[in-house]
C-alpha positions as CSV (number, residue, x, y, z in Angstrom):
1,X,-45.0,-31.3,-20.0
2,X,-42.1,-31.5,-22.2
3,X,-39.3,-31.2,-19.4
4,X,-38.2,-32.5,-16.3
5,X,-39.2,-29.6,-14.3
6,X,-42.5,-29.9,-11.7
7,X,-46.2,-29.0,-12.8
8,X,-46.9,-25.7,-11.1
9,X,-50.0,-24.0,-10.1
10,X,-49.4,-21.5,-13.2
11,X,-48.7,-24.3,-15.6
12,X,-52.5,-26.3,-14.3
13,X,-54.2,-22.5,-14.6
14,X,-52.8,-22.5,-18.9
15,X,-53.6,-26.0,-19.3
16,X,-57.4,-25.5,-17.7
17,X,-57.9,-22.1,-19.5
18,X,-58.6,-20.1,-16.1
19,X,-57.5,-18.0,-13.6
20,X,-54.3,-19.3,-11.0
21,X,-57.2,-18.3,-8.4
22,X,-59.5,-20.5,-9.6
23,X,-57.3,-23.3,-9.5
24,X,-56.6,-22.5,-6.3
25,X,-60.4,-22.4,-5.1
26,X,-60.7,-26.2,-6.8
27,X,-57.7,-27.1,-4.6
28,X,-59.3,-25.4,-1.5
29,X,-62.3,-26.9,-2.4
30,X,-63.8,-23.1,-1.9
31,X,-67.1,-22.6,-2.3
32,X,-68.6,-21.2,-5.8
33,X,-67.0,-23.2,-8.0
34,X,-69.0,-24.6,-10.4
35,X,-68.8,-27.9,-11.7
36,X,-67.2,-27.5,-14.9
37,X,-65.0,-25.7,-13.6
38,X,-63.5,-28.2,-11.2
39,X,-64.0,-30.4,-13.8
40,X,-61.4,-28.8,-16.1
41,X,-59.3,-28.0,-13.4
42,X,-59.0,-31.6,-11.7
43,X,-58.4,-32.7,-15.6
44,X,-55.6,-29.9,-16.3
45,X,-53.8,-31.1,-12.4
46,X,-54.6,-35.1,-13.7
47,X,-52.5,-34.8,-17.1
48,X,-49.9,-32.5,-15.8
49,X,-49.2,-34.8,-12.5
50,X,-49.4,-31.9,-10.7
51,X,-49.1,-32.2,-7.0
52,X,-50.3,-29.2,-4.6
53,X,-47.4,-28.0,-1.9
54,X,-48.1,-29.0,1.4
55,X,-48.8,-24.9,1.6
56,X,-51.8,-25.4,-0.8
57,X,-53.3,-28.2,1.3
58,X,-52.7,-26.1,4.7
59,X,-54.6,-23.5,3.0
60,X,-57.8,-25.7,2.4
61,X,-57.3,-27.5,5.8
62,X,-57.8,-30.8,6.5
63,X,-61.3,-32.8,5.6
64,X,-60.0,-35.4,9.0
65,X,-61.0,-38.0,6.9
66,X,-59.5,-41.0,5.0
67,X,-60.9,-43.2,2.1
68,X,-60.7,-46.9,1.8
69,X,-61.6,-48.9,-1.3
70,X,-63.0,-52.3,-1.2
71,X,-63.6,-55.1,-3.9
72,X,-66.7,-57.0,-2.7
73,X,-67.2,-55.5,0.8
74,X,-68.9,-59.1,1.9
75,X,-65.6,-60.7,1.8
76,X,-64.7,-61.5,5.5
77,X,-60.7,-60.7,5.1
78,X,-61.6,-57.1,4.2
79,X,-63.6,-57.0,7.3
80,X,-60.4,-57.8,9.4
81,X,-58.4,-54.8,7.2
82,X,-61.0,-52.5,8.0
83,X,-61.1,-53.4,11.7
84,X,-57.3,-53.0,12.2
85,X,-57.1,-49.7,10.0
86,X,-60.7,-48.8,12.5
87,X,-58.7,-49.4,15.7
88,X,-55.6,-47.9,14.5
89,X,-57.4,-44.4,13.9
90,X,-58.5,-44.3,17.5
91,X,-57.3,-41.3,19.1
92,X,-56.3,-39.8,15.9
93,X,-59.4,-37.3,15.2
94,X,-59.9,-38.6,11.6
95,X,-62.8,-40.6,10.1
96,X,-63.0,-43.7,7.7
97,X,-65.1,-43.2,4.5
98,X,-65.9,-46.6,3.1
99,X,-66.4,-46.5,-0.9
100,X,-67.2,-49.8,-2.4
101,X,-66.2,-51.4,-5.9
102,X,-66.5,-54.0,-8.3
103,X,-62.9,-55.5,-8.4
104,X,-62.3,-53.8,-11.9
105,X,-60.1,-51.0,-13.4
106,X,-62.7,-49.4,-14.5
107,X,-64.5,-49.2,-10.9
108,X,-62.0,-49.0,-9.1
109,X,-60.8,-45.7,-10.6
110,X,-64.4,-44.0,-10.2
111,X,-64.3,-45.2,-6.6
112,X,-60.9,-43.4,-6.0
113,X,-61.6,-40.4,-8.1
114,X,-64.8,-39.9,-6.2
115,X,-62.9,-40.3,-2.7
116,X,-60.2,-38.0,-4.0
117,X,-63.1,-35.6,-5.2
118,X,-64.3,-35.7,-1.8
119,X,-60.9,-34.2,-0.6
120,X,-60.0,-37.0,1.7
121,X,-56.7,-36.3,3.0
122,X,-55.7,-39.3,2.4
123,X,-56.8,-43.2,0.4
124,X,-56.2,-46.9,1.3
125,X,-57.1,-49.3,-1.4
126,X,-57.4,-52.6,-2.5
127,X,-57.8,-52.4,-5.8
128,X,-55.4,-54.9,-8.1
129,X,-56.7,-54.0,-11.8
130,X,-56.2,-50.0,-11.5
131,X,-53.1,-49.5,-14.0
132,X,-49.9,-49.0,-11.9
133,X,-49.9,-45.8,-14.1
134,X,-52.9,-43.9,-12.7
135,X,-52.0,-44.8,-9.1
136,X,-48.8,-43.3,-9.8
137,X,-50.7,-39.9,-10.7
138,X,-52.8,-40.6,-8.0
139,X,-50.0,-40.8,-5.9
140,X,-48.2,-37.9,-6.9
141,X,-51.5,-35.6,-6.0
142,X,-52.0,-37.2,-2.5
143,X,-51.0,-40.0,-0.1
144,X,-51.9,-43.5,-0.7
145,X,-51.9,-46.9,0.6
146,X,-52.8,-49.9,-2.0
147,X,-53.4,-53.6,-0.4
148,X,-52.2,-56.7,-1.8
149,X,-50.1,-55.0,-4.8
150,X,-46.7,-56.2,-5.3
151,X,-46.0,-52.9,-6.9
152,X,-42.2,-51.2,-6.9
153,X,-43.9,-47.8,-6.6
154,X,-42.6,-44.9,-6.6
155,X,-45.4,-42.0,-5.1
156,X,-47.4,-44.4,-3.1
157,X,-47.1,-47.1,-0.1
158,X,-47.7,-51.1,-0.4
159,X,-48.7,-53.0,1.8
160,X,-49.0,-57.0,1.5
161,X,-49.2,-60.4,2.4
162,X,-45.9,-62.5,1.6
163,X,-48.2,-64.7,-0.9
164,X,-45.2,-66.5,-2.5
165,X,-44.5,-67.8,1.4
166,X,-47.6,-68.5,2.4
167,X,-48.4,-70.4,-0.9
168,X,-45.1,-72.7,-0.1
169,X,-46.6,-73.0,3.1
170,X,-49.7,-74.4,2.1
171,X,-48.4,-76.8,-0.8
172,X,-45.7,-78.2,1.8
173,X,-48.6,-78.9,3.9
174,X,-50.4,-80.5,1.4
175,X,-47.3,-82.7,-0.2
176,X,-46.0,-84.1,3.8
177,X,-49.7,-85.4,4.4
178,X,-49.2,-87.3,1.3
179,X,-51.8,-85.3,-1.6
180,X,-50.4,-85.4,-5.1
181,X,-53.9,-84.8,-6.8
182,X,-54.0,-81.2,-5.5
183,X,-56.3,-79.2,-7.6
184,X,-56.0,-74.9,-7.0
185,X,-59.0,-72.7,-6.8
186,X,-58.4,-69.4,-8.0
187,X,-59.9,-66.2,-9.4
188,X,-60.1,-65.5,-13.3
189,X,-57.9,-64.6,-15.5
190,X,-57.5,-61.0,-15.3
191,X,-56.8,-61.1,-11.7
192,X,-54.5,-63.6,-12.3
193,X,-52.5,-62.4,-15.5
194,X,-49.1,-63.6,-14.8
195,X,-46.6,-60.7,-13.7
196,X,-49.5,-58.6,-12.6
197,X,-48.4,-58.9,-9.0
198,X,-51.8,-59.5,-7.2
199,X,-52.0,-62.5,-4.8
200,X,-54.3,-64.3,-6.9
201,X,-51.7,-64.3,-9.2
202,X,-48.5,-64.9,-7.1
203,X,-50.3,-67.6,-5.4
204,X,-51.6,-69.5,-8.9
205,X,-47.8,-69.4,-9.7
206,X,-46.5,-71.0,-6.5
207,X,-49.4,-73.6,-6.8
208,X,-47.9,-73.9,-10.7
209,X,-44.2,-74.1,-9.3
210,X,-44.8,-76.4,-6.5
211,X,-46.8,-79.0,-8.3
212,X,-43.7,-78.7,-11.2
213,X,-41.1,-79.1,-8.6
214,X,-42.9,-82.0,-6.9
215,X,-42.4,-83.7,-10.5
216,X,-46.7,-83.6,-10.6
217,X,-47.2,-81.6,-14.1
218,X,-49.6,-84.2,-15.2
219,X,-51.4,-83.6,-12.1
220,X,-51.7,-79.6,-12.4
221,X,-55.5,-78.9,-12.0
222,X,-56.4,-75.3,-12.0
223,X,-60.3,-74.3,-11.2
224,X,-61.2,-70.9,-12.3
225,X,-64.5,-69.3,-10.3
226,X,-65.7,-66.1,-9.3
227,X,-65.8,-63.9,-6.0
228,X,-68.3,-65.3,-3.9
229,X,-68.7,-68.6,-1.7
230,X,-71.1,-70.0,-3.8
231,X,-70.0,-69.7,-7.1
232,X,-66.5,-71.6,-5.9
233,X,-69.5,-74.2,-4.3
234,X,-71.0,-74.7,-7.8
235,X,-67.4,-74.5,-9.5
236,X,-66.0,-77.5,-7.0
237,X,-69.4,-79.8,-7.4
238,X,-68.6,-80.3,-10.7
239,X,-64.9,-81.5,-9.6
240,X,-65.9,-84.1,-6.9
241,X,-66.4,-87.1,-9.5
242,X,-64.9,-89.9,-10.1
243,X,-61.6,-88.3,-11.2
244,X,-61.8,-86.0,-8.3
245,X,-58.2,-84.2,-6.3
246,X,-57.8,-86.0,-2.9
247,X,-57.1,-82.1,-1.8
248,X,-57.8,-78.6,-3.1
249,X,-56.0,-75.4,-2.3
250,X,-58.2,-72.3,-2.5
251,X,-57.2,-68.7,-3.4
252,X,-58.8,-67.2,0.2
253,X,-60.9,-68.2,2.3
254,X,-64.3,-67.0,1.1
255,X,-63.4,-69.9,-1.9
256,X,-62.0,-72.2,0.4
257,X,-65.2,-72.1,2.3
258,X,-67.3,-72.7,-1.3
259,X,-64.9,-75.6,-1.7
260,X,-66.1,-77.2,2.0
261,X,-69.5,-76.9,1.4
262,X,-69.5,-78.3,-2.0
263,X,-67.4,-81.0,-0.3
264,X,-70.2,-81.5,2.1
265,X,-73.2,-81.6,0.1
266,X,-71.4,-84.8,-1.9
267,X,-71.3,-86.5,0.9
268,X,-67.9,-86.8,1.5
269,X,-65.2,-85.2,4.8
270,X,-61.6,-83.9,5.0
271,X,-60.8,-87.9,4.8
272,X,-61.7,-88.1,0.7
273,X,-61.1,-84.1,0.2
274,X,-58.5,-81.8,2.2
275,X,-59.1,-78.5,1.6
276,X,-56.9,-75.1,2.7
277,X,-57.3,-71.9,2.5
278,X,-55.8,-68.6,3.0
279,X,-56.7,-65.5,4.8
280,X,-57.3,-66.9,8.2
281,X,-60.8,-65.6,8.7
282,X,-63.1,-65.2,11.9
283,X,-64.7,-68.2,10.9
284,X,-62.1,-70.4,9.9
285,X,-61.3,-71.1,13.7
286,X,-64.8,-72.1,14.2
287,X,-64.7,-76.4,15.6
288,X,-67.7,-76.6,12.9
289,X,-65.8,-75.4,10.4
290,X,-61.9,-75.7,11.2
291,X,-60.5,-74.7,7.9
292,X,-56.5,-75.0,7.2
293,X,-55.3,-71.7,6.2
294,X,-52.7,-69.2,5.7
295,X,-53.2,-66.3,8.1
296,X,-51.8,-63.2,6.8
297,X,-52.8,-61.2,9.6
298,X,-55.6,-58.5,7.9
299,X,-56.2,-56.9,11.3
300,X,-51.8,-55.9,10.8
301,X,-52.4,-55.0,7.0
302,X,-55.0,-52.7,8.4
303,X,-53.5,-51.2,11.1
304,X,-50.1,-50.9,8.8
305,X,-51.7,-48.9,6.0
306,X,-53.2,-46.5,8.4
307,X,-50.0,-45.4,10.2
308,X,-48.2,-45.7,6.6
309,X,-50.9,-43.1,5.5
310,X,-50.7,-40.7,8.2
311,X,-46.9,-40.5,8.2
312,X,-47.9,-39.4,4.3
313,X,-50.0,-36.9,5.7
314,X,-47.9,-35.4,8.0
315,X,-45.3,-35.0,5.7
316,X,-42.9,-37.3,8.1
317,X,-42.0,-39.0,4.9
318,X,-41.8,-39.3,1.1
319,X,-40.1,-42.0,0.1
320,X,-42.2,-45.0,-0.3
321,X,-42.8,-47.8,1.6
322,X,-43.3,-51.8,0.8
323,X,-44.3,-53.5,4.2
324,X,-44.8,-57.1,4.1
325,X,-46.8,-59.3,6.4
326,X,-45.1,-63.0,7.3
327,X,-48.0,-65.9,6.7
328,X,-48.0,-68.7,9.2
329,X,-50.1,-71.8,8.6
330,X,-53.0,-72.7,10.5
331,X,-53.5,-76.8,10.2
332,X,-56.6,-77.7,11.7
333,X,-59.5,-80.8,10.7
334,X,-60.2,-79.5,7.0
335,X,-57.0,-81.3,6.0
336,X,-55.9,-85.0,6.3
337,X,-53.2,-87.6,5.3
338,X,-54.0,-89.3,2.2
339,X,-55.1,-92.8,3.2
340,X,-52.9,-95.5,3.3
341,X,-53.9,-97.9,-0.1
């Protein structure tokens, strides 16, 4: 499109090379369309950002389901999002279709294409290496929710933790029980490219800022590691030397956990290694493990995107939204003062 004006149904119909009623039966999702068809259609609607009226969708009628997108479907704190978002559709006559991906760009846009294809009326997401760009198209087509992005959108909803609090939280924790050799467990790099906006990131540059603020550059330790518990167990055995942190601040919980069994299998406790974590987890609260965390409340992030979502669908609004959780600190026995000497 060369000017301002909106995509219409004619414009999809010239760009696809078929009828206006064909485009019409893709958006329907009528049957005898063939795949190619839809195929050329959903591509023509794609590069023209062209958005069906809310007449077009009556037309088809709702599918009375919504997607959700999930990174590593093991990880406990996704478990609480999907609870809340489960409890919130009570009631509501719609169903939750659960598509899992691996937490890249690449995945994570076959994952919400095929939900879209499916002609959910709607899509929850956490998905932090999707180009801002495509959500935006994505957006623009039909209502969405994305988790944990710090994105200024402008055609779909945020909702997220307050990571830069929750990081100050944890560091201030850390700093008044007297640690200065705090080491931070994170993610890699791509999920923590500076600017990005994803809490893996936001949280690596409050550990950064904290440590520089507390005049402890020299003592800046940053431990990259991968998804799962026992990769961040493997990643902190190799840390608890003789040059090891006194305490060790995980990106989430799932690491943080990792970190206390690692901890654990070198025979050491909280006393030679504090560790703290952030999520807040079922099983953080457990008195055999009793991890320190941030809790950012997943069962509200669920529950939040859900009503965000069906506001979307009922057209009660189309201005996006940015709804921020507030982090509180959970101190329990995984952290300890420094000892005296």
């Amino acid at each position: 499109m060369t000017d301002a004006r909106a995509a219409t149904i004619e414009d999809v119909a010239r760009q696809a090379g078929v009828s206006r009623a064909a485009v019409s039966k893709v958006i329907r999702n009528a049957y005898g369309v063939s795949p190619a068809m839809r195929e050329r259609v959903n591509a023509a609607i794609e590069a023209l950002d062209y958005r069906p009226r809310v007449a077009a969708r009556a037309m088809r009628g709702s599918s009375f389901t919504l997607g959700i997108e999930l990174p590593h479907i093991g990880n406990p704190f996704f478990t609480k999002i999907v609870a809340g978002a489960t409890t919130a559709l009570q009631g509501t006559g719609y169903q939750l279709i659960i598509a899992p991906a691996d937490e890249n760009g690449d995945e994570g846009i076959r994952a919400l294409g095929a939900l879209a294809d499916r002609q959910v009326d709607g899509i929850i997401a956490i998905s932090p290496l999707v180009s801002t760009e495509w959500l935006e198209r994505l957006g623009a087509r039909m209502p969405v929710v994305m988790i944990g992005r710090h994105d200024r959108s402008e055609h779909y909803d945020t909702v997220t933790g307050d990571d830069a609090e929750g990081t100050r939280l944890a560091m201030t924790h850390l700093f008044e029980l007297g640690h200065r050799r705090i080491a931070h467990l994170t993610r890699s790099e791509d999920v923590t490219e500076p600017g990005s906006g994803t809490p893996h990131a936001i949280r690596l540059d409050g550990y950064l800022a904290g440590m520089r603020s507390a005049g402890l550059e020299d003592e800046i330790r940053v431990v990259r590691t991968g998804m799962t518990e026992d990769a961040a167990r493997l990643d902190v055995l190799s840390l608890l030397g003789d040059d090891r942190p006194t305490a060790i601040f995980a990106g989430n919980d799932e690491l943080a956990l990792g970190a206390l069994r690692a901890v654990g299998e070198a025979g050491l406790s909280p006393a030679d290694v504090s560790v703290v974590g952030y999520d807040d987890v079922d099983i953080a609260s457990h008195p055999a493990i009793s991890l320190t965390t941030i809790d950012q409340s997943g069962v509200e992030m669920g529950d939040r995107a859900i009503r965000l979502l069906l506001e979307r669908i009922r057209d009660a609004r189309t201005e996006p939204t940015h709804f921020s959780v507030t982090p509180a600190l959970k101190a329990r026995g995984s952290t300890r003062a420094v000892p005296a000497g």
